[in-house]
C-alpha positions in Angstrom: -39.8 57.9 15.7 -36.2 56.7 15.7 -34.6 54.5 18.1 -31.7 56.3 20.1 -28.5 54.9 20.7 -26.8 56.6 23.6 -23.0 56.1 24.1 -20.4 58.1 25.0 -16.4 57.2 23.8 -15.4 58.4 27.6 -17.2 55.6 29.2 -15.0 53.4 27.4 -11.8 54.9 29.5 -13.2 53.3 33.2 -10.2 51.3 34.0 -10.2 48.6 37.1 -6.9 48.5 38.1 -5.0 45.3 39.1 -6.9 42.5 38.6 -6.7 39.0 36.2 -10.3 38.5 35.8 -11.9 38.2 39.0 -8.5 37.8 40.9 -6.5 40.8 42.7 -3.0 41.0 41.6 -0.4 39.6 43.6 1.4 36.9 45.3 0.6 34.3 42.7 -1.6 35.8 40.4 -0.1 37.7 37.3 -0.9 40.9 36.5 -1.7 41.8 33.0 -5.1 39.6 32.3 -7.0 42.4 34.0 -10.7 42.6 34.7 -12.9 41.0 32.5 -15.2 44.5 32.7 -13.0 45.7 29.8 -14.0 48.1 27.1 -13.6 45.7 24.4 -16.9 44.0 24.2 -18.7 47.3 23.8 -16.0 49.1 21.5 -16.6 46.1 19.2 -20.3 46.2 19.6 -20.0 49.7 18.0 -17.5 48.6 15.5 -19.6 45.9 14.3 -22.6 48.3 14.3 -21.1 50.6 12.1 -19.7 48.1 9.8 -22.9 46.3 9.3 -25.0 49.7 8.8 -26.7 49.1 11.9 -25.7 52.2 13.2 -27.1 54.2 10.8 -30.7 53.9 11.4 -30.6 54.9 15.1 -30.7 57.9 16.4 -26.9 58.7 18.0 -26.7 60.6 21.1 -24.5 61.1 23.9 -25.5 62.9 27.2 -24.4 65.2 30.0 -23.2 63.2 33.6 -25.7 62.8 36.3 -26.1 65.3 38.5 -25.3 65.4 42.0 -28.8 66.0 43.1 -29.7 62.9 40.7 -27.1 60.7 42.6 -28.2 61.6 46.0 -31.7 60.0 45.1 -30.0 57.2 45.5 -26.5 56.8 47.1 -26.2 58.8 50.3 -23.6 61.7 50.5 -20.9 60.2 52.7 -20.6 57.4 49.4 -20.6 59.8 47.3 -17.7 62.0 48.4 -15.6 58.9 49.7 -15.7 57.9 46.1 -15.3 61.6 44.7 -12.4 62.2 46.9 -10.8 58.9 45.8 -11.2 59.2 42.3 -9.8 63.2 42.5 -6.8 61.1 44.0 -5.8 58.3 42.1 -8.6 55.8 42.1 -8.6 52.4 44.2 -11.4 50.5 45.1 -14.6 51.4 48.2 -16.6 48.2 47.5 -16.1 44.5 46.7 -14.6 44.2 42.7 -15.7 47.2 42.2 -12.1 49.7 41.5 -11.5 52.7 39.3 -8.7 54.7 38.0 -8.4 58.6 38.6 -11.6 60.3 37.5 -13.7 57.2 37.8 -16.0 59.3 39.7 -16.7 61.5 36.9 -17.0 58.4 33.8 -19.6 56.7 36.3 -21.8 59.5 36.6 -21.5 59.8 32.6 -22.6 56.0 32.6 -25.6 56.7 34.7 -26.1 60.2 32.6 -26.8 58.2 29.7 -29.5 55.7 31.0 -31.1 58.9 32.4 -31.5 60.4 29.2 -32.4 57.3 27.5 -35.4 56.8 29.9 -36.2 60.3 29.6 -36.1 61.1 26.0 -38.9 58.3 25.4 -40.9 59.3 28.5 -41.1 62.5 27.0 -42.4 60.9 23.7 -38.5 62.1 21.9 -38.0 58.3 21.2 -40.6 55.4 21.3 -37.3 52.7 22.1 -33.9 53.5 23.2 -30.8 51.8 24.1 -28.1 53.2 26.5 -24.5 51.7 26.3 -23.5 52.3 29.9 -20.2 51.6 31.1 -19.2 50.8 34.0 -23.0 48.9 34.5 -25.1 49.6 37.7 -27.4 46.6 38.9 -25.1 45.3 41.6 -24.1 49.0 43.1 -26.0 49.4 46.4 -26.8 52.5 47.8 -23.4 52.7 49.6 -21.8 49.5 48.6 -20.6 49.2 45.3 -19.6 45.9 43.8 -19.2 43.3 40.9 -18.2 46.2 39.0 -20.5 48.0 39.4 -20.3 52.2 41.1 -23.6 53.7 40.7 -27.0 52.2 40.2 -27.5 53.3 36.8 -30.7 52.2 36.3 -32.6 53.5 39.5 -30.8 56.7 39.0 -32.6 57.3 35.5 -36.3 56.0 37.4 -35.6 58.4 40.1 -35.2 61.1 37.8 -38.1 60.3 35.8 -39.9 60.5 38.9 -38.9 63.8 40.3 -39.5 65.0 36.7 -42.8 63.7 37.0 -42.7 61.6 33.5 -44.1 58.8 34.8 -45.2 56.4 38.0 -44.9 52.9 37.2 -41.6 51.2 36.4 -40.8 48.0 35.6 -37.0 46.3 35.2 -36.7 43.2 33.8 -33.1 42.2 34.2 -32.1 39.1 32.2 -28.0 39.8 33.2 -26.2 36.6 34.3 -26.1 37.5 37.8 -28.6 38.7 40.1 -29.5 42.2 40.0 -28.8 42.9 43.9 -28.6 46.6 43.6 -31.3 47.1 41.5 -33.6 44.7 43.8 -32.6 46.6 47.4 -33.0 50.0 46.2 -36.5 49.2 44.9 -37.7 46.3 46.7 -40.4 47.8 49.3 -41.4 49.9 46.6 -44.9 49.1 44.9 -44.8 51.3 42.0 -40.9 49.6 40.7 -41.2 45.4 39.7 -38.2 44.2 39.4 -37.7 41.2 38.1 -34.4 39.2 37.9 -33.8 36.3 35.7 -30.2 34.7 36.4 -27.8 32.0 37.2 -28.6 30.6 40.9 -25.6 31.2 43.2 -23.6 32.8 40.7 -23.0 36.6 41.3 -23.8 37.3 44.5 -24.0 33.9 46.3 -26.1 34.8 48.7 -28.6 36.6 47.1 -31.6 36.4 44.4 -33.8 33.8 46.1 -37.4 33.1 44.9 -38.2 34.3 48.3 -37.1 37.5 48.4 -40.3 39.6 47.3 -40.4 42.4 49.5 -42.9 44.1 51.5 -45.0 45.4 49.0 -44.4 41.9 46.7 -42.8 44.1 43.8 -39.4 42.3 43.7 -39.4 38.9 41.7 -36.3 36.5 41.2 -36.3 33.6 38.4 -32.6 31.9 39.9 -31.7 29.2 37.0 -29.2 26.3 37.1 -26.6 26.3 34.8 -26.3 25.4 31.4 -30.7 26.4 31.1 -30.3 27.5 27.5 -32.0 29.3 25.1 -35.7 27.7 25.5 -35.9 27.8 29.1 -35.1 32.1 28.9 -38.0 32.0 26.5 -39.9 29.9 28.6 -39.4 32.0 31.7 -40.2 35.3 29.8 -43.6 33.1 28.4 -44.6 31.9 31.9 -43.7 34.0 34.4 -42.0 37.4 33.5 -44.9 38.8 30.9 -47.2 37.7 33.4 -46.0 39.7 36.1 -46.0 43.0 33.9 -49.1 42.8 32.5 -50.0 42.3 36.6 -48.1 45.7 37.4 -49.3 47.3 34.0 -46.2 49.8 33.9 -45.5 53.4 31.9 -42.3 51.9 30.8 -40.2 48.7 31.0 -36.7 49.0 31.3 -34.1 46.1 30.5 -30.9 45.9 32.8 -29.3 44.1 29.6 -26.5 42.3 30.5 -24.9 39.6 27.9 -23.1 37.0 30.1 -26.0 34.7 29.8 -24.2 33.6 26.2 -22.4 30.8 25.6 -18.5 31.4 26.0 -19.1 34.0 28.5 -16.4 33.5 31.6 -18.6 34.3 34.4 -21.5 32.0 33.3 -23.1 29.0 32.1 -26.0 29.8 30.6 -25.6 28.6 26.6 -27.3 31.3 25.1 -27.0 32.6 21.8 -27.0 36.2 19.7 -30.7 34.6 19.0 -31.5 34.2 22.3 -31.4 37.6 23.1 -33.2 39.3 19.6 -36.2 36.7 20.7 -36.3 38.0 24.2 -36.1 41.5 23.4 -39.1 41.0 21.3 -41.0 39.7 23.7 -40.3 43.2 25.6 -41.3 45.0 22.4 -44.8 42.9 22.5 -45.0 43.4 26.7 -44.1 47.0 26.0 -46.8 47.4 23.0 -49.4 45.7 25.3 -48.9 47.7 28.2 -46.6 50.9 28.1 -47.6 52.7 24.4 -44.1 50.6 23.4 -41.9 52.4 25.4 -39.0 50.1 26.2 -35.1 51.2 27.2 -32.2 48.5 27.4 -29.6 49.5 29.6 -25.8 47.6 28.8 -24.9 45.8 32.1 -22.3 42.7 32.0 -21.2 40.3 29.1 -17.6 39.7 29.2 -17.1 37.4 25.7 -15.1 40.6 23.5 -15.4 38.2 20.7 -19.2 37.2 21.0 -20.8 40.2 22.8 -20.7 42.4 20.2 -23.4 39.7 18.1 -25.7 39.4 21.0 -26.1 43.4 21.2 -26.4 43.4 17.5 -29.1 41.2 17.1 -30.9 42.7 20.5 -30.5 46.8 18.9 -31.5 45.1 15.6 -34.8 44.0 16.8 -35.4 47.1 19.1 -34.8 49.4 16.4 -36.8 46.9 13.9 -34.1 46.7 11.4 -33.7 44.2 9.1 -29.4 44.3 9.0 -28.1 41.2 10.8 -24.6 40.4 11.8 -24.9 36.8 11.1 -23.9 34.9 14.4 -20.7 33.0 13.7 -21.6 30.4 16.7 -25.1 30.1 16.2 -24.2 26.0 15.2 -22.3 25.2 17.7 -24.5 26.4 20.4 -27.5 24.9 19.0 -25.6 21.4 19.1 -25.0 22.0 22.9 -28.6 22.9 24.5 -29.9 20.9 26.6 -32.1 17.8 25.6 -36.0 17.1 26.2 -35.5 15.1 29.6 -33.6 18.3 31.0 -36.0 20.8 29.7 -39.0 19.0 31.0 -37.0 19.1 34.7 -36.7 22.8 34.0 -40.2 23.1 33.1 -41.5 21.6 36.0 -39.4 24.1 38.1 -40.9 27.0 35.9 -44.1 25.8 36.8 -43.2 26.2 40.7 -41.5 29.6 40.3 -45.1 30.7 38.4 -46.8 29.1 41.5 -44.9 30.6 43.9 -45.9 34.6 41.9 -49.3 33.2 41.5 -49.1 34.1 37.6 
């Protein structure tokens, strides 16, 4: 079976209003940068698939929105019509860096439409692997709180609807996005049958969340927080050590990546140094996870990544290897961030705080 590719040209129409990159406009601040949420990134991610031949060994789909009753799952009513009522107007903004234009309502619930059928067609056996280009991204979007850009929690939208569809029981989301998957972590995180686990920058995006401490009541919810600048061996390292362990403790049906790109080198919202490599290398280690424990059924969801120039090389190389394609797009920086990881006396620190993280999960 194929791999799907599910994207829709719409979700590339969200706009967020007046911002320069993180940065209302106004006063001082110039308009004109706006946010650094563009559709760029992943217009050019297409692009390059199609140019490359990528594209043509996947399995293209698009998908209705998300309906109502699939939204109330998750976000309560009273959110739900405050941002309907806004978007019928003109757009604006409910949350914290989280705005929309008119009809934002309508292009999130396509953006959450499209992880639900990408987690659905390969519950249902449709697809073995799937990837869902979702725009605007979900992972920080509380139940009635939406924020860092994103409006509804994509991801716990499609397990919801798995759920009621009664596809499967045991979820996992490994979310390896710069920034700590808030939303994603309160939605699920007294909830036994969902691990979530979020490698990211510490005290990045939000500062006051993604602690090791945070595991919930039912000790599903697991955070990896990272100083900057970790690299590309200390990801791998914290897949190796601590987040395959934890899966093959909560043996899921499925593992879902929230897949977010601002890890990379160049990115403007972090300082992690990794490379178009980095992520082909750890999506493989989800394909093994996924082999080992779920009958390979894996889904990457698009969250952040805010480099339009580098981006689109990271997702190729991460489809590539879901879809088990030999095309490459060859990564143009792949030197230069090799010359600037970080050296042996740095990565023994990080190992040593690896080794307390694994400790603390008892993995």
């Amino acid at each position: 079976m194929a791999t799907g590719f599910f994207h829709d040209e719409l979700t590339l129409w969200h706009g967020g209003g007046d911002y320069a990159l993180t940065l209302p406009v106004g006063g001082l601040v110039q308009p004109g940068a706006g946010l650094p949420e563009s559709p760029e990134s992943k217009r050019r991610l297409v692009n390059l698939m199609q140019v490359t031949g990528l594209m043509r060994g996947l399995d293209l789909r698009s998908a209705p929105p998300a309906l109502r009753e699939d939204l109330l799952r998750v976000h309560p009513a009273s959110y739900l019509d405050r941002f309907k009522a806004l978007s019928d107007d003109k757009g604006g903004e409910i949350g914290h860096h989280a705005p929309f234009l008119k009809g934002g309502f309508e292009i999130a619930a396509l953006s959450a439409g499209l992880a639900k059928a990408a987690v659905d067609a390969v519950l249902r056996g449709e697809l073995t692997t799937a990837y869902a280009l979702s725009r605007p991204p979900g992972h920080h979007c509380l139940p009635d709180d939406p924020n860092g850009f994103c409006l509804l929690a994509n991801i716990a939208v499609a397990i919801h609807a798995a759920r009621a569809a009664g596809l499967a029981h045991r979820f996992a989301v490994v979310d390896w996005d710069v920034h700590h998957g808030n939303g994603t972590e309160a939605i699920f995180l007294d909830d036994p049958d969902v691990l979530t686990v979020s490698i990211h920058q510490e005290r990045n995006y939000p500062l006051d969340t993604g602690g090791v401490e945070v595991r919930g009541t039912a000790g599903s919810n697991a955070n990896i927080p990272l100083p900057p600048g970790c690299g590309h061996e200390t990801y791998l390292q914290a897949m190796d050590r601590v987040v395959l362990p934890l899966l093959r403790r909560h043996r899921p049906e499925i593992i879902i990546v929230a897949c977010g790109y601002d890890a990379a080198a160049l990115d403007p919202l972090g300082r992690m140094l990794l490379s178009a490599e980095s992520f082909r290398a750890m999506t493989e280690r989800m394909q093994q996870a996924a082999a080992e424990l779920c009958a390979n059924r894996l889904v990457l969801v698009h969250e952040g990544g805010y480099s339009e120039a580098y981006v689109p090389f990271c997702g190729h190389a991460a489809i590539a290897q879901l879809a088990g394609s030999d095309i490459t797009a060859p990564d143009p920086l792949a030197g230069v961030i090799a010359a600037r990881q970080p050296g042996a006396r740095w990565l023994n620190h990080i190992s040593d705080h690896l080794a307390e993280i694994a400790d603390f999960f008892e993995v």
